[in-house]
Steps between C-alpha positions, in 0.01 A plus 500: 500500500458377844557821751723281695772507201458868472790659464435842557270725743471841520317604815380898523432653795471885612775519772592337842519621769597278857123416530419463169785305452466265825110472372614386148771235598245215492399620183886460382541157673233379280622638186829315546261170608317533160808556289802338679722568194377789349684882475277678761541913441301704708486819334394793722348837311403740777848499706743247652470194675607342877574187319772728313594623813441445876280159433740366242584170683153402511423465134854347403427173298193627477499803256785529243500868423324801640514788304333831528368638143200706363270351266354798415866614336531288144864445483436289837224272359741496204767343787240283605388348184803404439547269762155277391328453764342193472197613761448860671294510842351833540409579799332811531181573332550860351426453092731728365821282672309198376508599168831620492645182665292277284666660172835344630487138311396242672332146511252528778405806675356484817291813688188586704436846282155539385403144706770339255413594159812531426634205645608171301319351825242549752346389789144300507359842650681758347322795668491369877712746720798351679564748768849379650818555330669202539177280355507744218820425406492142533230448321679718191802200586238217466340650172880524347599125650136326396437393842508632826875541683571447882819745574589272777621260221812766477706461798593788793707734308880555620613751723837688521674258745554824730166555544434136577783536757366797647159339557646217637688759767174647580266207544737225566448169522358311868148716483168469312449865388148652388463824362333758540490830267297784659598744262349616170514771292203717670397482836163415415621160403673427803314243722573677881854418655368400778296232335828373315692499847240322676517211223838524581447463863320176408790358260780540788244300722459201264880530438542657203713825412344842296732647250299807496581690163513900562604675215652889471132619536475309842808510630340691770288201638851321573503575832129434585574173344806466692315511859176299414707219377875501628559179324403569121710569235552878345666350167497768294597766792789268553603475132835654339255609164166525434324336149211306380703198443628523902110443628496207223801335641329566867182331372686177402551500844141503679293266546177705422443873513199785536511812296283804354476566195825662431801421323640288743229277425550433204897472578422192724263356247822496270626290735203289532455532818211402636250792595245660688382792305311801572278723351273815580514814262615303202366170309700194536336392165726761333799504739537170677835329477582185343634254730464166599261474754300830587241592725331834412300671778317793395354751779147522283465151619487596844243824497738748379723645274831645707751255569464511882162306400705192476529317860784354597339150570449465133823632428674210732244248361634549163896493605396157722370356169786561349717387713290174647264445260202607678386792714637602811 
């Protein structure tokens, strides 16, 4: 059986949360590559899911079911086994949920447990330690497909047409808009403000707009913002409602962007946008986002390991090459 005419795959994951889920959409854009006409279910065993729920509208066409069942309970794998899975795609790596999802009947059964003993197929080095996410996952894709699977091959997905509209209100059209998200979920990941509004400085000089991204947790920077560069956009301080899929819709609309790691990263990778990326505390090995073009700066590359290591002439290097092709 070819895994293109698959009909059925089961995918298990833990839970998802915004970030998890945001980290794993490449991972679903492939899936749907591989098997363009199979029943995708995405079975969740540790809690709910975004795509369920807030992050829905990204995975439509994509996934056909998300459901939320234990494995661990037998009249669920009963449920299970009665749909045939054709193949399952486990991917965590604890052995008793392996061996409890690999009792559900199945033609091929795909998993990194035990460097893939259990697996109907493995990679050439089994034991070698993939330390980001999203490469993780894809790799688990390419083992299931045969061969390896570009998510990019799956289009943008749709967005609510209100939330299209409403990014359209708050970038509109007649600018070229690059953003920039100083925010991030601890402070220690946080590149200084002042280094993000003197890149900003330099964008209004070569004629370009920020759309500088400040989320609840810096709301209180607005105003800083506001007098260092009175002709950038506040989108999301301007925006009726807040969501994840409102900073995707804004990323459609920018030209290039610079972020920390932080959710809002990976929120503009969803939109492919093309990114500067930057990294101190944490490893962009494990947690850069998938996009299609990105620049990772790390601050061990220059001397040390707190953001504020990172100098801003790199930073604007990076955002020139993206936007001209070479550095500033």
């Amino acid at each position: 059986m070819s895994p293109r005419q698959a009909a059925s795959v089961l995918v298990y994951v833990g839970c998802d949360l915004v970030g998890d889920g945001m980290m794993k959409l490449p991972f679903v854009r492939a899936l749907r590559a591989a098997f363009p006409g199979a029943r995708i279910t995405w079975l969740t065993g540790r809690g709910t899911s975004v795509y369920a729920g807030s992050l829905a509208p990204l995975v439509a066409g994509l996934l056909d079911e998300v459901v939320a069942e234990d494995v661990g309970d037998f009249a669920a794998r009963q449920r299970l086994a009665g749909q045939r899975f054709e193949i399952i795609i486990d991917t965590q790596r604890g052995l008793p949920t392996t061996l409890k999802l690999r009792s559900i009947p199945h033609r091929r059964f795909i998993s990194a447990t035990l460097g893939y003993l259990l697996s109907s197929e493995h990679p050439r080095h089994r034991f070698r330690k993939i330390p980001s996410l999203a490469s993780q996952l894809l790799e688990l894709a390419a083992l299931a497909a045969g061969r390896t699977v570009d998510p990019s091959l799956i289009g943008r997905p749709n967005l609510p047409a209100e939330i299209e509209a409403e990014a359209a209100r708050l970038l509109p059209q007649g600018a070229t808009y690059v953003g920039l998200a100083p925010g991030a979920g601890g402070r220690q990941k946080c590149w200084p403000l002042e280094n993000y509004l003197e890149v900003g400085r330099r964008l209004l000089a070569a004629g370009y707009i920020p759309a500088v991204l400040l989320g609840p947790g810096e709301a209180g920077w607005g105003s800083a913002v506001a007098d260092a560069l009175p002709r950038a956009r506040l989108p999301l301080q301007d925006a009726v409602a807040l969501s994840p899929l409102l900073t995707v819709a804004l990323g459609r609309h920018m030209r290039a962007a610079v972020a920390n790691d932080s959710g809002a990263g990976h929120m503009l990778a969803a939109a492919d946008v093309p990114m500067v990326s930057l990294f101190g505390p944490t490893s962009p090995a494990k947690f850069a986002p998938v996009t299609c073009r990105l620049i990772v700066l790390r601050a061990q590359d220059f001397g040390g390991s707190a953001m504020a290591a990172i100098p801003v002439e790199a930073v604007w290097d990076g955002v020139a090459t993206l936007l001209h092709g070479k550095p500033a």
